[in-house]
C-alpha positions as CSV (number, residue, x, y, z in Angstrom):
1,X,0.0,0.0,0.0
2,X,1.0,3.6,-0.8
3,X,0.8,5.5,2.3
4,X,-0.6,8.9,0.7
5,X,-1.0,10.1,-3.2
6,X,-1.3,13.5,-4.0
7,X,-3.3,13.9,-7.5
8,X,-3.2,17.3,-9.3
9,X,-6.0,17.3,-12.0
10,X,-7.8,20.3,-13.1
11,X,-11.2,18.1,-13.4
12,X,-13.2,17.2,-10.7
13,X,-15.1,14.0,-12.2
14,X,-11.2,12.3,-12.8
15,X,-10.8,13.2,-9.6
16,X,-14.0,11.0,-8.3
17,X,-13.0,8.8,-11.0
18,X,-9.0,8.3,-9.7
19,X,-10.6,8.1,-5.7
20,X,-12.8,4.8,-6.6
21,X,-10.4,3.4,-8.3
22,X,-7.8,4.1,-5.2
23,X,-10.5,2.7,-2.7
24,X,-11.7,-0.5,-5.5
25,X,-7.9,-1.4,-5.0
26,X,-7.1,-0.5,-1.8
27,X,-3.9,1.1,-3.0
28,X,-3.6,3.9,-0.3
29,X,-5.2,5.4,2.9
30,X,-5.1,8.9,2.3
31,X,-4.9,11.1,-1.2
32,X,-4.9,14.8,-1.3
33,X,-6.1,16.7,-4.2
34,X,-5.2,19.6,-6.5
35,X,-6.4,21.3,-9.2
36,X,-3.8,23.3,-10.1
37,X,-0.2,23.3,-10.2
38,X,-0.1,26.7,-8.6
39,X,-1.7,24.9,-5.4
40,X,0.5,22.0,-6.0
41,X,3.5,23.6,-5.7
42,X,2.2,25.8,-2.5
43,X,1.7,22.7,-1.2
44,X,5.4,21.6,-2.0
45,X,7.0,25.2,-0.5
46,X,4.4,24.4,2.7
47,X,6.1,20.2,3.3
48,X,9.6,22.0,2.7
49,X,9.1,23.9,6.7
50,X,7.1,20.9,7.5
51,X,7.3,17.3,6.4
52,X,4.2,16.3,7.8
53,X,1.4,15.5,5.4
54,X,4.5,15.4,2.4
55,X,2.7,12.7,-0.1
56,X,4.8,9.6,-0.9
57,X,3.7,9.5,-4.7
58,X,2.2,12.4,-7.0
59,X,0.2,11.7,-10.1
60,X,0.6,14.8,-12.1
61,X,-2.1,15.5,-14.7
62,X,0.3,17.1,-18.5
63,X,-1.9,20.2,-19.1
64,X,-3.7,22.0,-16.0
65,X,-6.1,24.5,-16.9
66,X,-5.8,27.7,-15.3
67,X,-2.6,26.9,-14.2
68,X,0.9,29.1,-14.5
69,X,2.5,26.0,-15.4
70,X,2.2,22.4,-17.2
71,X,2.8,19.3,-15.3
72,X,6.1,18.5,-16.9
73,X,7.4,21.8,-15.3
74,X,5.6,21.1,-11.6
75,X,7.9,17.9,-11.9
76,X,10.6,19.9,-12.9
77,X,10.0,21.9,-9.7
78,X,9.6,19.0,-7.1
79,X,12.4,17.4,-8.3
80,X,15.0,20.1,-9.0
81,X,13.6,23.3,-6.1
82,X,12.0,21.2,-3.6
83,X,13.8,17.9,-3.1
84,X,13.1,14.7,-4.3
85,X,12.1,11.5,-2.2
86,X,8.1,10.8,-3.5
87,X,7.3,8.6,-6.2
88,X,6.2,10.8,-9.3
89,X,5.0,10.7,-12.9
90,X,2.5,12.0,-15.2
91,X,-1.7,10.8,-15.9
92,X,-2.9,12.3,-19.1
93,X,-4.6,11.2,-21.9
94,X,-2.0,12.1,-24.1
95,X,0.4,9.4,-25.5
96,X,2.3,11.5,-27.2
97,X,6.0,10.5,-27.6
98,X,7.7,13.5,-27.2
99,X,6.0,15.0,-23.9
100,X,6.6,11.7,-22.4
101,X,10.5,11.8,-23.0
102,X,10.3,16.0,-21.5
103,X,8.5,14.1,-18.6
104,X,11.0,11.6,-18.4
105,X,13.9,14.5,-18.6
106,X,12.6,16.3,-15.7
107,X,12.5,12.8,-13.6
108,X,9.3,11.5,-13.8
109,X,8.7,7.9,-13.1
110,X,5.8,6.6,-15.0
111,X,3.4,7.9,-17.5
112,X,-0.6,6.5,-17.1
113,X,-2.5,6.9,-19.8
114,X,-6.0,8.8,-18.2
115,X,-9.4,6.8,-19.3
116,X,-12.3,5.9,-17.4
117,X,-11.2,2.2,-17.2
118,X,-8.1,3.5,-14.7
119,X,-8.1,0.8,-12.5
120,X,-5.9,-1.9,-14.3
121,X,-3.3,0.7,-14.8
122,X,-3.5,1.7,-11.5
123,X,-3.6,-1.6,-10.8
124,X,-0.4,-2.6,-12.4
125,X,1.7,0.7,-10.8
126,X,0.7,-0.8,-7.8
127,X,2.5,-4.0,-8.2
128,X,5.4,-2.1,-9.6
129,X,5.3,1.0,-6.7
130,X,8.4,-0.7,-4.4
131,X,10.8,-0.9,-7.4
132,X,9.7,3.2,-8.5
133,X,10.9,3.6,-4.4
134,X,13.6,1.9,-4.6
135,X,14.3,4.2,-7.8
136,X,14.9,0.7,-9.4
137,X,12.0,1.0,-12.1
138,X,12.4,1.7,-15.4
139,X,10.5,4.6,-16.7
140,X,7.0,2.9,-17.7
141,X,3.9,3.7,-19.7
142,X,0.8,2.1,-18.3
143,X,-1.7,1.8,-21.2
């Protein structure tokens, strides 16, 4: 089990969508939502002073609406200004090729392709989550 996820998604009906499939799976206890990478990464600045409540895997949606930033840079951010130490990677219904090698530059950790049908991807992460802590995973694109 994953002991907290922290989603950032701009739409609220992924984010019912992603909590079901969490609880269907039992893949973690608590997850903390976002819709923006702006409140992501006040978040982020807030579990630099205090570690407490600091997610232990972030699923980052590619393009947030109303945001100041993409996902690829938020990753950039938690990786490069506020430390790294959480699992972390990308959900988007985008496969495209070149976004997922920017997200892989910036050192994310997996790429989930978004649908309604979540849960065997999620599914799949799950079994692979240890090796992504143990930064012993290949980069991986769940599909």
């Amino acid at each position: 089990m994953i002991d907290s996820i922290l989603l950032v998604d701009d739409e609220d009906l992924f984010h019912i969508v992603f909590d079901d499939a969490c609880s269907l799976l039992d893949i973690t206890m608590s997850l903390q939502t976002c819709h923006s990478s702006d409140e992501a990464e006040e978040r982020f600045v807030d579990w630099m002073d205090h570690l407490s409540g600091k997610p232990s895997c972030a699923f980052i949606d590619l393009n947030l609406m109303g945001s100041s930033f993409d996902g690829i840079e938020l990753i950039r951010k938690i990786n490069h200004v506020y430390g790294n130490g959480i699992v972390i990677g990308i959900i988007s219904s985008s496969e495209d090729e070149i976004e997922m090698e920017k997200a892989k530059s910036v050192g994310a950790q997996f790429w989930i392709v978004k649908s309604d049908e979540v849960e065997p991807r999620l599914e799949r992460f799950k079994e692979d989550f240890p090796a992504y802590e143990a930064k012993t995973h290949p980069f991986t694109v769940y599909k």
